[in-house]
C-alpha positions in Angstrom: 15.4 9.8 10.6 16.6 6.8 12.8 16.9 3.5 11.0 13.7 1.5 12.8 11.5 4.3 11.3 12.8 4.4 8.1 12.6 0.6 7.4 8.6 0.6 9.1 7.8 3.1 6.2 9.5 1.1 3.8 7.9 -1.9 4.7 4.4 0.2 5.0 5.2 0.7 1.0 6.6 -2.5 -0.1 3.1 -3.7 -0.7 0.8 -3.3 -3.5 -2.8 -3.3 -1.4 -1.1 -1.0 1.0 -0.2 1.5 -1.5 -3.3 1.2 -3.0 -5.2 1.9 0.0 -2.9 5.2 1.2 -3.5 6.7 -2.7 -7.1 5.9 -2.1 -6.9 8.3 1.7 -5.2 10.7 -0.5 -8.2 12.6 -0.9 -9.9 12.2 2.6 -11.1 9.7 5.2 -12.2 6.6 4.3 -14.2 3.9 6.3 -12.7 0.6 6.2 -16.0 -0.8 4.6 -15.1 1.9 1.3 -11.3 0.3 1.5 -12.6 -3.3 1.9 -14.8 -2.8 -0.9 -12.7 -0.9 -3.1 -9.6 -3.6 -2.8 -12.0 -6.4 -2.7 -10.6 -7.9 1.1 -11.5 -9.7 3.6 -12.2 -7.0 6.6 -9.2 -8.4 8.6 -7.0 -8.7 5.5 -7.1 -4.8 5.2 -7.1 -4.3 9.2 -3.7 -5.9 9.1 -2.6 -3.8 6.0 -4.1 -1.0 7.6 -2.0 -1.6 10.9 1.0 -1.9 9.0 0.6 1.4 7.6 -0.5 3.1 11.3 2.3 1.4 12.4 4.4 3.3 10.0 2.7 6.7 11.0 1.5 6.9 7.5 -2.0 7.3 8.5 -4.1 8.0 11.3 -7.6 6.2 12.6 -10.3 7.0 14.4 -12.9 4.9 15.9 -16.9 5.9 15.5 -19.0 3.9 16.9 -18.6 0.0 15.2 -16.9 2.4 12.1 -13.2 2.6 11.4 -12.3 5.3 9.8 -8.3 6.4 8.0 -6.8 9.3 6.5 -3.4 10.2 5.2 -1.3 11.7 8.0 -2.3 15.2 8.3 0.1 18.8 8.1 1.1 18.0 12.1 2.9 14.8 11.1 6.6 14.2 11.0 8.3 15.5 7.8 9.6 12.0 6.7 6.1 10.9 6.7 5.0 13.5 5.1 7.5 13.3 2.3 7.1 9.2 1.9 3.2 9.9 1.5 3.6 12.4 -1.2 6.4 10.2 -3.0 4.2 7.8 -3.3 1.8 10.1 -5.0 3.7 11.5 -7.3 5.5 8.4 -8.3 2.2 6.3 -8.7 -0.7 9.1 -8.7 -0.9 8.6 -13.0 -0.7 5.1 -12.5 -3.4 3.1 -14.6 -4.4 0.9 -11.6 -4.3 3.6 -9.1 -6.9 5.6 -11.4 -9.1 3.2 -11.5 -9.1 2.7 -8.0 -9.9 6.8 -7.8 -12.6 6.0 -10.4 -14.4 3.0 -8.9 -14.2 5.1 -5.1 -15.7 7.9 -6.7 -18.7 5.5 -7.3 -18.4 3.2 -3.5 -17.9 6.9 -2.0 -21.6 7.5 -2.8 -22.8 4.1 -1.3 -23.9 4.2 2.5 -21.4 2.4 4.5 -24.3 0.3 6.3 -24.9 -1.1 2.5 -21.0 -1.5 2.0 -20.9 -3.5 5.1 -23.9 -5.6 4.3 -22.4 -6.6 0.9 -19.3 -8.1 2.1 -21.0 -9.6 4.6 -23.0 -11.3 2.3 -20.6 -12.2 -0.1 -22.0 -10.1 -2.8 -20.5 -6.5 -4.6 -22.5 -3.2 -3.8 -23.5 -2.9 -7.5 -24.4 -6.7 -7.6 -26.1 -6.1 -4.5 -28.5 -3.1 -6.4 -29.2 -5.1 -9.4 -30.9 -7.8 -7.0 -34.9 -7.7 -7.3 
């Protein structure tokens, strides 16, 4: 591994919010209204912690329509990114905080994204949102 590459992965992991949000892709894609919600960001906050981490290789994104999607890097991805992804989860995966957030995206992973993206829009959480009359 050359030296530039290892210090954009360790950068990529020397935040809380972006470690958060590559445990959350740890079980599949995610669209950035799920991450937005589920960290509780401002939609360009997480871009810019999401380009960190693309940056990094440590996850991938696709484009669908006005939807961003991310997932953790997949089987074809470089061995060192491979191996910094899945130190992270198995330094952190039992981590109070980081069960929660598998918890709490359990519950935001049954929400349509059109209603995710309407509650931070509108200042409001989805579940605050449903309780409205």
């Amino acid at each position: 591994m050359q030296l530039d590459r290892f210090l954009d992965i360790a950068k990529a992991l020397s935040d809380r919010t972006r470690v958060r949000a590559l445990l959350a892709l740890r079980d599949g894609e995610l669209c950035l209204c799920q991450l937005v919600s589920l960290l509780d960001l401002a939609p360009s906050t997480l871009s810019q912690h999401m380009n960190v981490l693309y940056a990094a290789g440590l996850v991938e994104r696709r484009k669908e329509g006005r939807w961003h999607w991310f997932r953790s890097v997949g089987p074809d991805a470089p061995q060192e990114l491979r191996r910094a992804a899945e130190a992270a989860i198995a330094a952190l995966g039992q981590d109070a905080e980081i069960e929660r957030d598998r918890r709490r995206l359990r519950a935001l992973s049954r929400i349509d994204p059109e209603e995710l993206t309407a509650c931070y829009r509108g200042g409001a959480s989805p579940t605050e949102r449903r309780s409205r009359p």
